[in-house]
C-alpha positions as a printed Julia matrix, in Angstrom:
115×3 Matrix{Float64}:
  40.41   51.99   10.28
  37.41   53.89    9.4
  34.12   52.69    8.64
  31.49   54.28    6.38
  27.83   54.81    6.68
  27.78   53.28    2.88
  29.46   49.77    4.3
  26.56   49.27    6.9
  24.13   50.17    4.16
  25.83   47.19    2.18
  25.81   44.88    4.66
  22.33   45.21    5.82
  21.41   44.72    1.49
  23.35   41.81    1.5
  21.75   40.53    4.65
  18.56   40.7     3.35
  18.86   39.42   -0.11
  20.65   36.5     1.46
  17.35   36.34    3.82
  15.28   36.55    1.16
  17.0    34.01   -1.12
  16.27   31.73    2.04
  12.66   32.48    2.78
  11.93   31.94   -1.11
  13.34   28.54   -1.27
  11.53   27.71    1.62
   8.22   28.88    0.35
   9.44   26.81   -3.19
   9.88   23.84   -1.05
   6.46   23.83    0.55
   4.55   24.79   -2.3
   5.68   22.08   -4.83
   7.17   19.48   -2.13
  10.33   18.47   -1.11
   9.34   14.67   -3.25
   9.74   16.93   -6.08
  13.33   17.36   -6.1
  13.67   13.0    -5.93
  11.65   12.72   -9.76
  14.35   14.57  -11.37
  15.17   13.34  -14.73
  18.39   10.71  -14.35
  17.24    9.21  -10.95
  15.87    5.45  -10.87
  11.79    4.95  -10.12
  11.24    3.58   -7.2
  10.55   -0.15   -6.97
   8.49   -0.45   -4.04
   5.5     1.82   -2.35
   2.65    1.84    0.22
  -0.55    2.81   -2.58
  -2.89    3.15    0.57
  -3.72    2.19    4.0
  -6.53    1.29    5.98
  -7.01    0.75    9.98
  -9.33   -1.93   10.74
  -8.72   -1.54   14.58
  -6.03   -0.59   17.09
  -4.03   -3.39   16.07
  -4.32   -4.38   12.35
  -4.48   -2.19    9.28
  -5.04   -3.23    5.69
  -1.81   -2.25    3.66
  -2.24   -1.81   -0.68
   1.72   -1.88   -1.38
   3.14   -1.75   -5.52
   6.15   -3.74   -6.34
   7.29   -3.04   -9.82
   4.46   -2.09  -10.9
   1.88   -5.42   -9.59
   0.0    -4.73   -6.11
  -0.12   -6.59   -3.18
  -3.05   -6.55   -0.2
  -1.18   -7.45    3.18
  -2.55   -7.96    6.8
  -0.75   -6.35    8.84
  -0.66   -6.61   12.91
  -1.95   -8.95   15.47
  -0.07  -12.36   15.79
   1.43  -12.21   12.55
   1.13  -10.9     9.03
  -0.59  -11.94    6.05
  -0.61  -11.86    2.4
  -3.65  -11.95    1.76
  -4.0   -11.51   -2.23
  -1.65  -10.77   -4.74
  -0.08  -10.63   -7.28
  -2.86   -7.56   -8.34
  -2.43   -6.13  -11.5
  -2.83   -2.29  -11.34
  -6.43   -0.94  -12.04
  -6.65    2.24  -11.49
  -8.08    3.86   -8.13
 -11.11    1.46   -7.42
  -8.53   -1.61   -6.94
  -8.51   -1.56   -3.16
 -11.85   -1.27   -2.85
 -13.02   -3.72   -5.71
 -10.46   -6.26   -3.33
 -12.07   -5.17   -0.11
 -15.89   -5.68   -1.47
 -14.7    -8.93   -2.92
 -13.17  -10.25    0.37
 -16.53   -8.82    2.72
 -18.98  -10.59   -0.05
 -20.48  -13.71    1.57
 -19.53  -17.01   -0.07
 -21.48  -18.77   -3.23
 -23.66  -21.25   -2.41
 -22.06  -24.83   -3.34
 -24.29  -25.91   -6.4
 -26.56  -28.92   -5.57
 -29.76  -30.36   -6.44
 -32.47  -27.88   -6.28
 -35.89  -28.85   -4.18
C-alpha cells in the first residue's frame, strides 16, 4: 500500500484544526469562566452561597453567607461556631460592613437621671 505526499499533508491539517479547536475553547473557558457554562437558561439558582469572607486571625474568620435570597453573618473557628445575626435582608454591597460597624460600635448608655 502506497502512501501519498497529499495524505500527510491531510493529516497534519486535520491535526491542527483539531489543535486549534482545543486551544480556542480553552482560551473561551478562561476568558468568560468556566461558572459561565452553570447559568445556562433551564438550570435551578442556587440556594445557598458564601457573599464574602473576612479573617479576623489565624483561627476565626467572619463568613456573609445568602440562603434564598436573606443573609446570614456566622463566626466561624475557635471552640465553636456562631450565628451571630441573621436573618439579613439583602442591601446591596455595604451590608457586611454596615453589620460589622454596628457590632464594633460601643454600647448606648442605659438612660438615667441626668446630674
Amino acid at each position: 500500500m502506497t502512501t501519498s505526499a497529499a495524505y500527510y499533508v491531510y493529516a497534519a491539517l486535520m491535526l491542527g484544526l483539531v489543535l486549534g479547536f482545543i486551544l480556542v475553547t480553552g482560551w473561551l473557558v478562561r476568558r468568560f469562566g468556566g461558572g459561565a457554562l452553570m447559568r445556562l437558561p433551564g438550570r435551578a439558582q442556587r440556594r445557598l452561597g458564601v457573599v464574602e469572607a473576612m479573617a479576623l486571625d489565624p483561627r476565626r474568620r467572619l463568613v456573609l453567607i445568602r440562603r434564598d435570597g436573606v443573609e446570614h453573618l456566622l463566626l466561624l473557628g475557635g471552640t465553636q461556631d456562631l450565628h451571630l445575626e441573621g436573618p439579613i435582608p439583602p442591601g446591596g454591597p455595604s451590608t457586611f460592613e454596615t453589620v460589622l460597624n454596628e457590632a464594633a460600635a460601643p454600647p448606648a448608655p442605659a438612660p438615667g437621671p441626668v446630674p
